[in-house]
C-alpha positions as MATLAB code, in Angstrom:
seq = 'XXXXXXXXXXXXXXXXXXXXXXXXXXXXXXXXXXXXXXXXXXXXXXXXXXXXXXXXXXXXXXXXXXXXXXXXXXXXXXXXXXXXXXXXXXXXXXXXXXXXXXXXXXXXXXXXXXXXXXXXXXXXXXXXXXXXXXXXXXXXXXXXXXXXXXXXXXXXXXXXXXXXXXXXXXXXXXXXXXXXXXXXXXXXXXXXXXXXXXXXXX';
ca = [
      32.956  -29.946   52.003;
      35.520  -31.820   49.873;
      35.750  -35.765   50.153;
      39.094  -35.557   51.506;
      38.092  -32.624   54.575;
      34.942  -35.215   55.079;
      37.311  -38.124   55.679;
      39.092  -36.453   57.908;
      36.158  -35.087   59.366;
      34.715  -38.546   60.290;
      38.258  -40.137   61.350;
      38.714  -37.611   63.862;
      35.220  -38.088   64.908;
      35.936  -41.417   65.486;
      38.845  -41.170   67.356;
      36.991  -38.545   69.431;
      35.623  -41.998   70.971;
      38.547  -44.564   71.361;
      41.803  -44.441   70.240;
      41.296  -47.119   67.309;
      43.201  -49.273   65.080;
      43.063  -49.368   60.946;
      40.766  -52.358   60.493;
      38.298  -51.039   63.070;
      38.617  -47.411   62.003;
      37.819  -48.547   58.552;
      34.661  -50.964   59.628;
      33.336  -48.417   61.857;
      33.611  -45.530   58.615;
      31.700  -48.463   56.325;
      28.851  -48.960   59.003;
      27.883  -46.008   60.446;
      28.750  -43.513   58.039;
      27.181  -44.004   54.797;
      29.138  -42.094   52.127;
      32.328  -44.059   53.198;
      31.019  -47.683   52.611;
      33.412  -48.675   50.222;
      35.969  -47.200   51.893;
      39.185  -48.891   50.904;
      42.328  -48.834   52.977;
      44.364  -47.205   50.032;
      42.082  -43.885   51.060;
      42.060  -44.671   55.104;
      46.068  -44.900   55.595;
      47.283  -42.027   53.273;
      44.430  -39.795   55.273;
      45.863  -40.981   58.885;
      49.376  -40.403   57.522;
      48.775  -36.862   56.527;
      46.898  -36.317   60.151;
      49.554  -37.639   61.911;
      51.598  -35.003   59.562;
      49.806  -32.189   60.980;
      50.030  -33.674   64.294;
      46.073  -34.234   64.696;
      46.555  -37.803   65.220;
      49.162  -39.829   67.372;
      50.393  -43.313   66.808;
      51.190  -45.845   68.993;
      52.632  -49.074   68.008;
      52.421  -52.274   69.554;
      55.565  -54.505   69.142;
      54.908  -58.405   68.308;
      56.698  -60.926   70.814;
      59.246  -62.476   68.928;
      57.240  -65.925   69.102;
      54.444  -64.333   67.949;
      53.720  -64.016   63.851;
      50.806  -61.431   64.600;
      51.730  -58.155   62.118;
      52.521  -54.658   64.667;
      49.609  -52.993   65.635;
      49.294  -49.266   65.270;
      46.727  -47.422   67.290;
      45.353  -44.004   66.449;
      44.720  -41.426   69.008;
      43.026  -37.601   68.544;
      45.088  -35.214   69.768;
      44.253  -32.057   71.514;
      45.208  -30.316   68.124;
      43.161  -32.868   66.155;
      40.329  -32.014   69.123;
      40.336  -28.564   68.082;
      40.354  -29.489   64.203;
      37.563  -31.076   64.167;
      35.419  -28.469   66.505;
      36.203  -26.255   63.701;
      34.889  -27.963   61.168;
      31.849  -29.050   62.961;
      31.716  -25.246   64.100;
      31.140  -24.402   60.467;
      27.800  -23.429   58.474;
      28.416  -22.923   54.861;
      26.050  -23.985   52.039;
      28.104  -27.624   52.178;
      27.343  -28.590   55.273;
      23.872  -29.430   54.253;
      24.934  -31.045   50.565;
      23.856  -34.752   50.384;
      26.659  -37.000   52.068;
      28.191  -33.882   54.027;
      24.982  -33.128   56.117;
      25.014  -36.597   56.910;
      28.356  -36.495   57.986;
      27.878  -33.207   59.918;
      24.335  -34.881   61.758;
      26.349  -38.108   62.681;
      28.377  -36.036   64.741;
      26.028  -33.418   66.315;
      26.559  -34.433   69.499;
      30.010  -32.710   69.195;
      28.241  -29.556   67.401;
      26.587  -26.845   68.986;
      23.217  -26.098   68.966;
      22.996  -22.886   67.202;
      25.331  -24.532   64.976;
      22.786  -27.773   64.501;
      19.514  -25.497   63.565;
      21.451  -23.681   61.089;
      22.596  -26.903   59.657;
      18.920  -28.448   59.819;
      17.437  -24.632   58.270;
      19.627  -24.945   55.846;
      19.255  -28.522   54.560;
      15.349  -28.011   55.140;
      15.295  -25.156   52.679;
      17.316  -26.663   50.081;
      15.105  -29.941   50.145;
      12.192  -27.823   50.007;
      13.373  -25.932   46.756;
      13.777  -29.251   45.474;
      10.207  -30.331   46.229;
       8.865  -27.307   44.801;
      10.612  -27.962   41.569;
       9.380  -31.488   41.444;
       6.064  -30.723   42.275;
       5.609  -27.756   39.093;
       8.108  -30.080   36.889;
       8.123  -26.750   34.968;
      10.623  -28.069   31.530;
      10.223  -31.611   32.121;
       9.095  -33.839   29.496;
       6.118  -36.355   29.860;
       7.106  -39.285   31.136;
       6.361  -43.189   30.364;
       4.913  -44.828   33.852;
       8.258  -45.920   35.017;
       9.951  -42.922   35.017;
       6.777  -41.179   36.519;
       6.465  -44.224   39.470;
      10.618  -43.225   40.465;
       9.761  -39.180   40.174;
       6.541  -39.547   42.525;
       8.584  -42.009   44.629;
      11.698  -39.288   44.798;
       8.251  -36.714   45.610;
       7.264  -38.363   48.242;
      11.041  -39.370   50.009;
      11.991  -35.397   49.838;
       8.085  -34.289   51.529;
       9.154  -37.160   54.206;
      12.746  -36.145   54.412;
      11.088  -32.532   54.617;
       9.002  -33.460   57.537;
      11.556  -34.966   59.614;
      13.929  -31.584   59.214;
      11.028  -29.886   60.489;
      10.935  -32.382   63.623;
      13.920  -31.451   64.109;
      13.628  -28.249   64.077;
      10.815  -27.732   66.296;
      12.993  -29.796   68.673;
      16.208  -28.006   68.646;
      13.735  -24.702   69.033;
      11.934  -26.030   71.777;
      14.831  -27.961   73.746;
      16.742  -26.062   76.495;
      19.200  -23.481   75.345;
      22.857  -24.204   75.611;
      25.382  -21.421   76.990;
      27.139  -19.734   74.175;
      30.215  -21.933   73.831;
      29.673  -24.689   75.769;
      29.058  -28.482   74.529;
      28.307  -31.264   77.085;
      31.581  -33.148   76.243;
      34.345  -32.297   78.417;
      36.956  -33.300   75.674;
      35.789  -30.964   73.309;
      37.902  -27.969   73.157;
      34.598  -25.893   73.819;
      33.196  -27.481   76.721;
      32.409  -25.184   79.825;
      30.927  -26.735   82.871;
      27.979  -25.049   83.980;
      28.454  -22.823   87.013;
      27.953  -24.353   90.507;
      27.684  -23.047   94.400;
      31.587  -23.381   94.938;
      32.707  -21.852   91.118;
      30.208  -19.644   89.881;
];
């Protein structure tokens, strides 16, 4: 997933929430999400712009009183185009969903994502993180190393086995926890959602 498809990504995500303005957009992109803490507004406004282009986000502005020296406010809003955007993306399962700062991306929002679509995610990172350990743990080509660099490799060891671990957690939950109709997601604003049958609409 490119930078660019992972901001957009995470602002409709967002907005998937509240309809927000700019500043808070921005804060909420530097707290939760990690690979967007420096996150400058020169990045956030050209990436609303070109949503609102492709008519995933609308814009509503909120005129100053003429007494009032407060700057217009713009909100953003998801639209039910930029609703079914972003269930594609988070719909998807290629090798760069579970990269560094995209599977982070992609587990901040699997509430929106579908189960099936979660383990595959989780598999996927597990067994890339595991390759990784097993390379660390032959260091097959790797020169000796003074007792600094040896304290960060066995300290990068043991973060990946932990990281490892937790995926498998995971795992094991998503495996054990109830399973989900085909297609349906427990938010009714996703474009996916199905309520489960009842007495009066089976």
């Amino acid at each position: 997933m490119r930078r660019r498809e992972m901001l957009e990504f995470a602002v409709l995500g967002l907005l998937h929430e509240d309809p927000l303005h700019g500043y808070e957009l921005r804060r909420r992109l530097n707290t939760r999400l990690g690979a967007f803490r420096a996150l400058s507004f020169g990045t956030l406004y050209p990436c609303l712009a070109s949503l609102q282009g492709q008519d995933l986000v609308s814009v509503d502005r909120d005129e100053p009183r003429a007494t009032s020296s407060r700057r217009q406010r713009i909100t953003y809003t998801i639209t039910d185009s930029g609703r079914a955007a972003f269930a594609q993306i988070a719909g998807r399962t290629d090798p760069g969903s579970w990269d560094d700062d995209a599977f982070d991306l992609r587990v901040a929002f699997f509430a929106r994502t579908e189960r099936e679509v979660r383990l595959r995610i989780l598999e996927g990172r597990r067994a890339r993180l595991a390759e990784q350990l097993d390379g660390m743990r032959t260091g097959e080509g790797s020169p000796r190393l003074d007792r600094w660099s040896a304290a960060l490799a066995a300290h990068g060891e043991d973060a990946t086995e932990r990281a490892v671990a937790w995926l498998d957690e995971l795992i094991d939950a998503e495996r054990r926890g109830p399973q989900a109709r085909p297609g349906t997601l427990s938010d009714p604003a996703h474009p996916a959602f199905n309520p489960p049958p009842t007495k009066e609409n089976p």
